[in-house]
DSSP file (Angstrom, degrees, kcal/mol; ACC not computed):
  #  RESIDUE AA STRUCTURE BP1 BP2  ACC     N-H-->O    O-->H-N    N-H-->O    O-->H-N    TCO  KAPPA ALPHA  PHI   PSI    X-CA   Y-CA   Z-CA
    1    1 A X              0   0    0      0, 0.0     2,-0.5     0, 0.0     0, 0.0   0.000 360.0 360.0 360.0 135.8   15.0   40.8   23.3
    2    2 A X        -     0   0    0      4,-0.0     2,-0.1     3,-0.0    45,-0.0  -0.851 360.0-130.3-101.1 136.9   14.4   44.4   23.6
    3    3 A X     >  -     0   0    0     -2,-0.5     4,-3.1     1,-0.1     5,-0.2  -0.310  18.7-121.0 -69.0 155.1   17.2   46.6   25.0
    4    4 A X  H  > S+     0   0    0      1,-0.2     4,-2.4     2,-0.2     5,-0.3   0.995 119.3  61.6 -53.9 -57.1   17.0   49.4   27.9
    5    5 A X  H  > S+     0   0    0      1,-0.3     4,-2.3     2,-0.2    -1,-0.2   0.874 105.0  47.7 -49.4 -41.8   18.3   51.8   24.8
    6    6 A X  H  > S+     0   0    0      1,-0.2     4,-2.6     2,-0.2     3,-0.3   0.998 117.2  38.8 -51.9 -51.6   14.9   50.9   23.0
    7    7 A X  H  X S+     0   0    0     -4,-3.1     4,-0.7     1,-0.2    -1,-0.2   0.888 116.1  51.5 -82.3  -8.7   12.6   51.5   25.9
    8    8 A X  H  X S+     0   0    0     -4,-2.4     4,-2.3    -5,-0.2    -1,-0.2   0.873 108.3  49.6 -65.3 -39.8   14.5   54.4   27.0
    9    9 A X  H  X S+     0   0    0     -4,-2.3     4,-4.5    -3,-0.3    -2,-0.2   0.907 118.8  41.0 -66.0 -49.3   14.3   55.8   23.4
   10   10 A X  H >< S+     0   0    0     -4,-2.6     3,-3.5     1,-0.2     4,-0.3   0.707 107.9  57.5 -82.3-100.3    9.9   55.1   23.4
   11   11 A X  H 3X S+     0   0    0     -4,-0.7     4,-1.9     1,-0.3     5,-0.3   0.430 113.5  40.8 -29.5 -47.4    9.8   56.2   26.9
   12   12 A X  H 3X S+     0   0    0     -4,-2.3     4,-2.9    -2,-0.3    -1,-0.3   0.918 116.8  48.7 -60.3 -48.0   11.6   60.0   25.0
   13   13 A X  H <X S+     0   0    0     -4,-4.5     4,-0.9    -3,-3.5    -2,-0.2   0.860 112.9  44.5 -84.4  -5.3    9.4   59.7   22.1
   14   14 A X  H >> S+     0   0    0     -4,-0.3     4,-2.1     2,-0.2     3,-0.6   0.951 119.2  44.0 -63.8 -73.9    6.2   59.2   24.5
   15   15 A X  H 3X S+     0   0    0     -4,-1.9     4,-1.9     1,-0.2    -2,-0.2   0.918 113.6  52.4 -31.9 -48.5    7.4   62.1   26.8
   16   16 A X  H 3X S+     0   0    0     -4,-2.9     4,-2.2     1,-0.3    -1,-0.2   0.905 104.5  56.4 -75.6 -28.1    8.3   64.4   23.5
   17   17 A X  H <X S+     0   0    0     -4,-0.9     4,-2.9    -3,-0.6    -1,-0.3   0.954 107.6  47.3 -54.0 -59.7    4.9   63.8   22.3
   18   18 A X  H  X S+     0   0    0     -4,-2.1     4,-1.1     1,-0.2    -2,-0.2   0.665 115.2  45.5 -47.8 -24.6    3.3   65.4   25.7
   19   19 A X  H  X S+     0   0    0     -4,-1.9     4,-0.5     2,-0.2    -1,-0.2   0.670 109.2  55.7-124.6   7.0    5.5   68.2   25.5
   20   20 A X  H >< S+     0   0    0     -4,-2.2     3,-0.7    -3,-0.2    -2,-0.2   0.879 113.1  50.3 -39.6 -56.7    4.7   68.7   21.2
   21   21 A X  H 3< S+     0   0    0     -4,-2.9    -2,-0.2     1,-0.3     2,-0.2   0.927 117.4  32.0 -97.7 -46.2    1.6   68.9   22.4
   22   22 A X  H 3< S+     0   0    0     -4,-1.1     2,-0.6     2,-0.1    -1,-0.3  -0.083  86.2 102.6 -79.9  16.0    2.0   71.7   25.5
   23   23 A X    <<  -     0   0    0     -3,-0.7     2,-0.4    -4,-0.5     6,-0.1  -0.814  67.5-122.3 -98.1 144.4    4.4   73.9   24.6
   24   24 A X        +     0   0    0     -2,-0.6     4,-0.2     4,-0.1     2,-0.1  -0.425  66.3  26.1 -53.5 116.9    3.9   77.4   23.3
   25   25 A X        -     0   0    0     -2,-0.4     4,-0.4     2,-0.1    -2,-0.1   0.002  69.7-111.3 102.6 129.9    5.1   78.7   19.9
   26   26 A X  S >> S+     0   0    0      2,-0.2     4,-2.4     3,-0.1     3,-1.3   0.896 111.5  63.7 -74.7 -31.9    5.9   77.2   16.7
   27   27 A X  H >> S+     0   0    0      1,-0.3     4,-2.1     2,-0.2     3,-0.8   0.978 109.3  42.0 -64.1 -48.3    9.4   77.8   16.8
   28   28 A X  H 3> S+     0   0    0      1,-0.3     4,-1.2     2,-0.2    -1,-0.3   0.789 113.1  55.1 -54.4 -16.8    9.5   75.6   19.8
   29   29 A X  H <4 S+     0   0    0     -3,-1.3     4,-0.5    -4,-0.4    -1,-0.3   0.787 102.9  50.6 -93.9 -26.9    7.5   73.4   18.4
   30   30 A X  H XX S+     0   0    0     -4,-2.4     4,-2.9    -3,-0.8     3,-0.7   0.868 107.4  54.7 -61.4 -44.2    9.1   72.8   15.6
   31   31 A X  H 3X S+     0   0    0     -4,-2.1     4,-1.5    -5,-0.3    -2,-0.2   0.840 110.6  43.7 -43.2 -48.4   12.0   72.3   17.2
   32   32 A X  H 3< S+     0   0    0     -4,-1.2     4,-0.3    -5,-0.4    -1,-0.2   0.508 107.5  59.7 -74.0   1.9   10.6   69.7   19.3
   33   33 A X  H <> S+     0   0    0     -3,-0.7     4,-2.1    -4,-0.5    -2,-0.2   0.816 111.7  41.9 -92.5 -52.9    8.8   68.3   16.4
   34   34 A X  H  X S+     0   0    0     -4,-2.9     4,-2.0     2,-0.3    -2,-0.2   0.922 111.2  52.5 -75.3 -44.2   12.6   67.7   14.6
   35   35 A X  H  X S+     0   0    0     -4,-1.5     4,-0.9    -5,-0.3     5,-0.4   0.730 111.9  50.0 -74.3 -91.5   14.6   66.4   17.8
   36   36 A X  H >> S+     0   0    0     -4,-0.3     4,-2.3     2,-0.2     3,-0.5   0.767 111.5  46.7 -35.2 -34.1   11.5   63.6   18.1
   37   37 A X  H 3X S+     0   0    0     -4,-2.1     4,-1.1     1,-0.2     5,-0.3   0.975 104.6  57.6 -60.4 -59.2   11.9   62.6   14.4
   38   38 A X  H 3X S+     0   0    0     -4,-2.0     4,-0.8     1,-0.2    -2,-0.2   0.689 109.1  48.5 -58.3 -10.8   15.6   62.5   15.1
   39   39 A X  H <X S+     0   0    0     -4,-0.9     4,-1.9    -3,-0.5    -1,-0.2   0.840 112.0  53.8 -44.4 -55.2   14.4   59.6   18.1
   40   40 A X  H >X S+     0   0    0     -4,-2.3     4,-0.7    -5,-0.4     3,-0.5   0.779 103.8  45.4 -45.4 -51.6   12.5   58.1   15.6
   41   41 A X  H 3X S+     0   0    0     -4,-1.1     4,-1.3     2,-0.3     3,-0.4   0.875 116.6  51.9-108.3 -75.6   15.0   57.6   13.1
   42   42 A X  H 3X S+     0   0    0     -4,-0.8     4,-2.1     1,-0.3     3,-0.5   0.748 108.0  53.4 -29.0 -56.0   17.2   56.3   16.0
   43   43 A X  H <X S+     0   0    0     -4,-1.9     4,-1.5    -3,-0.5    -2,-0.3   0.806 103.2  51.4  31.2-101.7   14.6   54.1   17.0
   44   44 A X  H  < S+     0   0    0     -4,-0.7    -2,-0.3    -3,-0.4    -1,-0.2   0.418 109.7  51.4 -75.6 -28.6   14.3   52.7   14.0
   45   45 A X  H  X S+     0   0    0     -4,-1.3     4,-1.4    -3,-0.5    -1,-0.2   0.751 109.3  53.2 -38.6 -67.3   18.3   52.0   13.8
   46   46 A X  H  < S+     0   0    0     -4,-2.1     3,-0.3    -5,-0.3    -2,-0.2   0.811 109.5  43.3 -54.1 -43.9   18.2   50.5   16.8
   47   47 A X  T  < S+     0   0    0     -4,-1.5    -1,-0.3     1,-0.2    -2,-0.2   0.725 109.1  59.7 -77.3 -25.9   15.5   48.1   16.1
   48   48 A X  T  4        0   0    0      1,-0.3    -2,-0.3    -5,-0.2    -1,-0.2   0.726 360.0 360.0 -86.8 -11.5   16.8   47.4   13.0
   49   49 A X     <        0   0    0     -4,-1.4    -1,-0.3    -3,-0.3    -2,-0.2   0.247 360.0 360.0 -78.3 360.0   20.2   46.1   14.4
């Protein structure tokens, strides 16, 4: 059974992907590059429980 938190969590890392790829600037992009790993990693927690 999958939980809301899971599909809420792919539904973030889908969104975070779209806006990796359109924002302007590395620093912002890097930043949005590290807060989507830290989904992942969550994620990945989540599923593993």
């Amino acid at each position: 059974m999958v939980s809301p938190l899971t599909l809420l969590l792919l539904l973030a890392l889908l969104t975070g992907i779209r806006v990796i790829l359109t924002v302007s600037g590395w620093v912002t992009r890097v930043i949005s590059i590290l807060v989507w790993l830290a989904l992942v990693v969550m994620l990945m927690v989540s599923l593993a429980n």
